[in-house]
N, C-alpha and C positions, 0 to 999 in steps of 0.2 A: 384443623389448620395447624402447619408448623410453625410455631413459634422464631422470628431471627432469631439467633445465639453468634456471638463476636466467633469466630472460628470453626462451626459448626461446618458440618462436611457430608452430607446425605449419604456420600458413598457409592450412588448409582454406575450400575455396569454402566459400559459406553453402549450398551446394543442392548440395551434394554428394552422388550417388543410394544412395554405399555408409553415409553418416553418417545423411543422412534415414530409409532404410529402417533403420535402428538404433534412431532413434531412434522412429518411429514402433511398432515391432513395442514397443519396451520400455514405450510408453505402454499398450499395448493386454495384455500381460502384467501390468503394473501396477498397470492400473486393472480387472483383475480379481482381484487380490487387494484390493484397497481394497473394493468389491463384497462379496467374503468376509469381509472384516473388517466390516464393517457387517451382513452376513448375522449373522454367528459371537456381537458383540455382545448381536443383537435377542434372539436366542434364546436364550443364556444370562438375559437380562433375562426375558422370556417364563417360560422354564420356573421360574425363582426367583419370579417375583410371583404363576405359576399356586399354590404351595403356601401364599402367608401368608393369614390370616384375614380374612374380608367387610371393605373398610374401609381397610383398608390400603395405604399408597402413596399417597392422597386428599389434597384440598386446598390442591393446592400452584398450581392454578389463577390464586387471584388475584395470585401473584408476577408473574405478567408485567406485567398490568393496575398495580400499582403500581409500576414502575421510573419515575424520572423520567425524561421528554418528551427530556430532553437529551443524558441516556443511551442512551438507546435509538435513537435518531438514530445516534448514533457507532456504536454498536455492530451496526445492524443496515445504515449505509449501509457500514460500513469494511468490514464482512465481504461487502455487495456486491462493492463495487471488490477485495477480495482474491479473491474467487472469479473475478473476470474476469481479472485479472491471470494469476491460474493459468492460466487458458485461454488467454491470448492467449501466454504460455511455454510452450502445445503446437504451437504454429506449425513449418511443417517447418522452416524457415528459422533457428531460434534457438540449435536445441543446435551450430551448427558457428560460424553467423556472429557473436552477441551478443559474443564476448572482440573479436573482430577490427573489426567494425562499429560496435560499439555501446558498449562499454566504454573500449576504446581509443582511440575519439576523443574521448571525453567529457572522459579524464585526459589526453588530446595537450596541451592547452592550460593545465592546473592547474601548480603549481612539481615540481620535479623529485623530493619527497620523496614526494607526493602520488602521482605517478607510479608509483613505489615502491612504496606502500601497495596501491593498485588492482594490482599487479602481482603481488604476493605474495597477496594476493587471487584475481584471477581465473586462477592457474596452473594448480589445483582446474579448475577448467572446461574452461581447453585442453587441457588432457591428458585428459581423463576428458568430454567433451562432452556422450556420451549419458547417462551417467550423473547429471550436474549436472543438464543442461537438463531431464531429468525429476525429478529432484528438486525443483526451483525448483517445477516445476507442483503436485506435492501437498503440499509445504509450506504454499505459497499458497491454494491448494482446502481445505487441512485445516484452515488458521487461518481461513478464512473460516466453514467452517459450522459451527466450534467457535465462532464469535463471536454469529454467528445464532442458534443454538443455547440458549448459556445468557445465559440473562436476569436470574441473579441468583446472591448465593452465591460459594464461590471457585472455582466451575469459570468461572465472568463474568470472574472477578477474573483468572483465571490464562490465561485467553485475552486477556484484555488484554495482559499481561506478553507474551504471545509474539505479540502484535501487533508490540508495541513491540520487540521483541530483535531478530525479520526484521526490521522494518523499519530498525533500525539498519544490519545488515548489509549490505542494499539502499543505504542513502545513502552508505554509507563506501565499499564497493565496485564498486557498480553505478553511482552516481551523482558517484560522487568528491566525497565529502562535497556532493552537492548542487552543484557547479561554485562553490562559494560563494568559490574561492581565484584561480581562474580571472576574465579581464579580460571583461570587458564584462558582466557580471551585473548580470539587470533581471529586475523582480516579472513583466513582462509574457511572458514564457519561462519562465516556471518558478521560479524564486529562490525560495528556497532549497532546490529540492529536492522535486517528491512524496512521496517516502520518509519526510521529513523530518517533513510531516503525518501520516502514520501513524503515524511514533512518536511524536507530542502525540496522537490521538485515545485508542493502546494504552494512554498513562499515566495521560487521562484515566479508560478504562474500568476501569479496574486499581485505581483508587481505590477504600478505601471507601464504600458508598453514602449513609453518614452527609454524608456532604461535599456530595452532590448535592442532600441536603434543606433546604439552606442556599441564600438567592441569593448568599453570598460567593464560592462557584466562578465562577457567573456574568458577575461582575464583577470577577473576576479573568482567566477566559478572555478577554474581552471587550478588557480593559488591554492582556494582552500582546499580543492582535491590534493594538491600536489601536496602538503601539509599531512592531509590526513594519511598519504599511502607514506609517507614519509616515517611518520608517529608510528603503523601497522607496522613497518619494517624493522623499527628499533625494538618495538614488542615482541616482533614472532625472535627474535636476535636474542632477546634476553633470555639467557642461563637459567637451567634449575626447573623450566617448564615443562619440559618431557619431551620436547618436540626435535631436540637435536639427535634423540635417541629412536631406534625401529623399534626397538626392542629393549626392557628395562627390567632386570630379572627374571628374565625369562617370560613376561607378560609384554604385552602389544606396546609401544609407547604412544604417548596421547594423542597423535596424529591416527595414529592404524588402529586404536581401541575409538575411535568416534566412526570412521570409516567402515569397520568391522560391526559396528551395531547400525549402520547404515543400511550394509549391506541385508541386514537380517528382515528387512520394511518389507511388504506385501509390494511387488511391482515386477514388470517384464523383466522373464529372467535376463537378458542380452544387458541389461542394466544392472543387473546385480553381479553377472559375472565382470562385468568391466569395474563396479567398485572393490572387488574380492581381487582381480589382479593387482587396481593399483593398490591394498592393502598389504598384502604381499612385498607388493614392489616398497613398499615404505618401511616393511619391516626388514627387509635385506640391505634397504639403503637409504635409511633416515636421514642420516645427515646429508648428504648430499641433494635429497628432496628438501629438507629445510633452508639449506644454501640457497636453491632456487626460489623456495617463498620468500627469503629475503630479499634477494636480489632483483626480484620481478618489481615489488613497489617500491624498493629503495631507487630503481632507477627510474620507475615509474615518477615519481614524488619529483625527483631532482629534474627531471627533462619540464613536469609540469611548472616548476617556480622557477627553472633557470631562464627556459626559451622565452626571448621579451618580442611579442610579434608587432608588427607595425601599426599603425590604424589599417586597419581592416584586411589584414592581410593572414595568411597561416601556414608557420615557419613548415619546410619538409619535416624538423624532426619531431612537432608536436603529432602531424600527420603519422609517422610512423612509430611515437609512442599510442595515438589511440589503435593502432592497429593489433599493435603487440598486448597492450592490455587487453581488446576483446577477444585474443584467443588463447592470452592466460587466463581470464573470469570465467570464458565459456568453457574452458577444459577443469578449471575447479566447480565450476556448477553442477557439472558432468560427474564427476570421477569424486569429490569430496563432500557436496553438497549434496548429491545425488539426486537433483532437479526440483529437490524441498518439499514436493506436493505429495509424494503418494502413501500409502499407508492406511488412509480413512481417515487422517487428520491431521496433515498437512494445511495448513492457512494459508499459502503465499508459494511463491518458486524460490523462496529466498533472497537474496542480498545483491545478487552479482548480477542480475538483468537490469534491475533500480543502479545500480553503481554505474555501469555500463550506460544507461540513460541520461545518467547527470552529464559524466565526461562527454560524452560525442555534443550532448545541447550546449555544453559549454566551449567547444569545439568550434561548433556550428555556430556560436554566439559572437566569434571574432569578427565573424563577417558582417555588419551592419545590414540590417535589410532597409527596401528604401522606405520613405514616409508614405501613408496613406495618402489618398486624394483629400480634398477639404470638403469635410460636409457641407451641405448648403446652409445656412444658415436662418431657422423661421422667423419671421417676419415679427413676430411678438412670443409671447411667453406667459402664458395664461395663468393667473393666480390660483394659489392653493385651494380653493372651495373651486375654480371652477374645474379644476385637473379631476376633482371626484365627482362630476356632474356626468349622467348615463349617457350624452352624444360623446362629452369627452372621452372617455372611457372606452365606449365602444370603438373610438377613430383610434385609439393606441394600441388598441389590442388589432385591430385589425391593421394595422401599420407593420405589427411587429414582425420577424423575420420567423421562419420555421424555426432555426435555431434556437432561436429565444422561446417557442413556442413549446418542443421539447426542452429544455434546460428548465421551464417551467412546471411542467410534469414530472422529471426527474426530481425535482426539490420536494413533493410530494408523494414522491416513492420514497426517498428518505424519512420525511413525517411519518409514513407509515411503520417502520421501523422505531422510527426516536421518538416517538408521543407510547407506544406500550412498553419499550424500555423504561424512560421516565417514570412513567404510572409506578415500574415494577422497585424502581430505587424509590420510590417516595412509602410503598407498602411496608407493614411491618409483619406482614403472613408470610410464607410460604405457599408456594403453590401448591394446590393441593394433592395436585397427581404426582408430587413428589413423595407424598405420605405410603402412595402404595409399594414400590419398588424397595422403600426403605424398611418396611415391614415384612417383606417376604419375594419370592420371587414375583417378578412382574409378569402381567397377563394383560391379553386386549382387551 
């Protein structure tokens, strides 16, 4: 067994044939217990709703139909992007190479406490690879169709919260708080962080839905955006950073040297050739591409905190600032970001579809949606020993909604991920199949 060591770093290729088959075999073990647990669920739901009376379990229908517009965006795009995320941390490449590749260069360049932080962080991971790298996938998978899933109520609420909990986890250690400490940070790459948006959509969804009946969230999401693209504008403005320049003695300047190792990623050429023109086109005419990043969220910023819209109303010009935003993010997602995923270890699409999701919810949030109907109210309210008595029990479970029925199962495809993670932070071994690859070339 390997011994932890505070900084130790096994070294393992990312395609290594003894870690990938590891890794592969424990998805496909895994994700038939996840399979079983969704099985296992239905049918306990099933056989409880087959005994209660005509009628029962009913009318929970038009809950979805009334969630506000703004909510439901968040909730049903975030739980997209989380289910892709998962999938794209089934990649053979990620349970060996993501600490070494992908984590470690991210914090290379943050201060040295930071450093620190992602270290004590991603140790869990090198030591324990397969173990992590499959966990990340049904974490990910499970907060996603927990989130799709419930559309109202505290099982909505509470998948919000473990939106926002991984996603923290994700910026602090996956992301090194976003690179936000780290030099050259620009809205145009990412700033501050993917991750970072998901924990603003979780806290969002996680709210009461009283809050979303109001346009004051609205115009509050709306401020802080306008602030934030506000702040990105004065940064990408500031002097000295490389970015007003195409070219800086005769080397790429730091727009067209990120774009240009962009370009170099394993993906459809039609893609590579369009990040290679506009690299080009940046080195001929940086400054005046920088003109433009400035200008897009400076004016972004200001239309978001100037326009004061009515109760429940949405000015033309906010309309036509979220316009012009989503086909300046989608043309940097495209052309700068270069769609964030591909390579073999891509985690996410990046920044600009999560940004794009807050503004249009917060958008959509001016508009108050109406009040739900009033639930009927039960006749009594049975004490705590009798809610855990087996008729009880049986009559809630079979009351309860599919939604809730999935979002139940989802919380258990999570467990199945976060109980061997755990296990693997509370060990003080290494795993052992790490011992071979570090010894010599790896073999199945």
């Amino acid at each position: 067994m390997l011994a932890l060591m505070p900084g130790m770093n096994p070294g393992l290729d990312a395609n290594d044939p003894m870690v990938v088959a590891a890794f592969r075999s424990a998805l496909i073990h895994q994700g038939i217990v996840a399979l079983l647990i969704f099985l296992l669920v239905s049918a306990v739901w099933a056989g409880a709703r087959g005994r209660l009376a005509p009628g029962m379990g009913t009318g929970r229908a038009a809950a979805w139909a009334a969630e506000p517009a703004g909510r439901r965006l968040l909730r049903i795009g975030f739980g997209l992007l989380w289910i892709f995320d998962g999938l794209l941390q089934a990649q053979p490449a990620m349970a060996a190479g993501l600490p070494s590749q992908v984590i470690g260069p991210t914090a290379a360049s943050s201060p040295r406490w930071v450093q620190q932080v992602v270290d004590w962080g991603s140790a869990t991971w090198s030591h324990y690879p397969v173990q992590a790298g499959a966990a990340a996938v049904w974490i990910q998978v499970g907060i996603g169709i927990w989130l799709m899933a419930a559309s109202d109520g505290p099982w909505s609420r509470l998948a919000g919260v473990a939106s926002a909990g991984w996603g923290m986890v994700v910026w602090v250690f996956g992301e090194s708080f976003g690179g936000i400490f780290a030099p050259g940070l620009t809205w145009l790459f990412g700033a501050p962080g993917a991750a970072g948006f998901y924990c603003a959509a979780g806290v969002l969804v996680a709210l009461p839905e009283r809050y979303w009946r109001s346009p004051r969230l609205g115009r509050a999401v709306l401020a802080v955006m306008g602030v934030f693209f506000a702040g990105m504008a004065m940064l990408q403005a500031w002097p000295g950073r490389g970015f007003w320049q195409g070219t800086e003695h005769g080397r790429p300047g730091t727009l067209a040297a990120i774009t240009a190792s962009m370009a170099q990623t394993q993906q459809p050429g039609f893609l590579a050739a369009w990040v290679r023109a506009f690299t080009s086109f940046d080195q001929a005419h940086g400054f005046a591409v920088n003109l433009f990043a400035v200008i897009v969220p400076a004016a972004a910023g200001l239309a978001l905190l100037a326009a004061r819209p009515l109760q429940g109303s949405r000015p033309a010009v906010l309309r036509v600032t979220v316009v012009f935003l989503a086909a300046a993010c989608l043309a940097d997602w495209v052309l700068i970001e270069d769609l964030g995923f591909f390579g073999g270890l891509g985690t996410d699409p990046n920044s600009m579809i999560p940004l794009l999701l807050l503004v249009v919810a917060g958008y959509l949030a001016l508009t108050p949606a109406p009040a739900p109907a009033a639930a009927s109210v039960p006749a009594a309210r049975a004490g705590w020993r009798d809610r855990f008595r087996p008729g009880t029990l049986r009559r809630a479970i079979g009351a309860a909604s599919a939604r809730s029925v999935v979002s139940a199962a989802a919380v258990g495809v999570i467990l199945l991920g976060a109980v061997p993670m755990a296990a693997a932070q509370a060990s003080r071994t290494a795993d052992p199949i790490v011992a071979g690859p570090v010894a010599g070339p790896g073999a199945r």
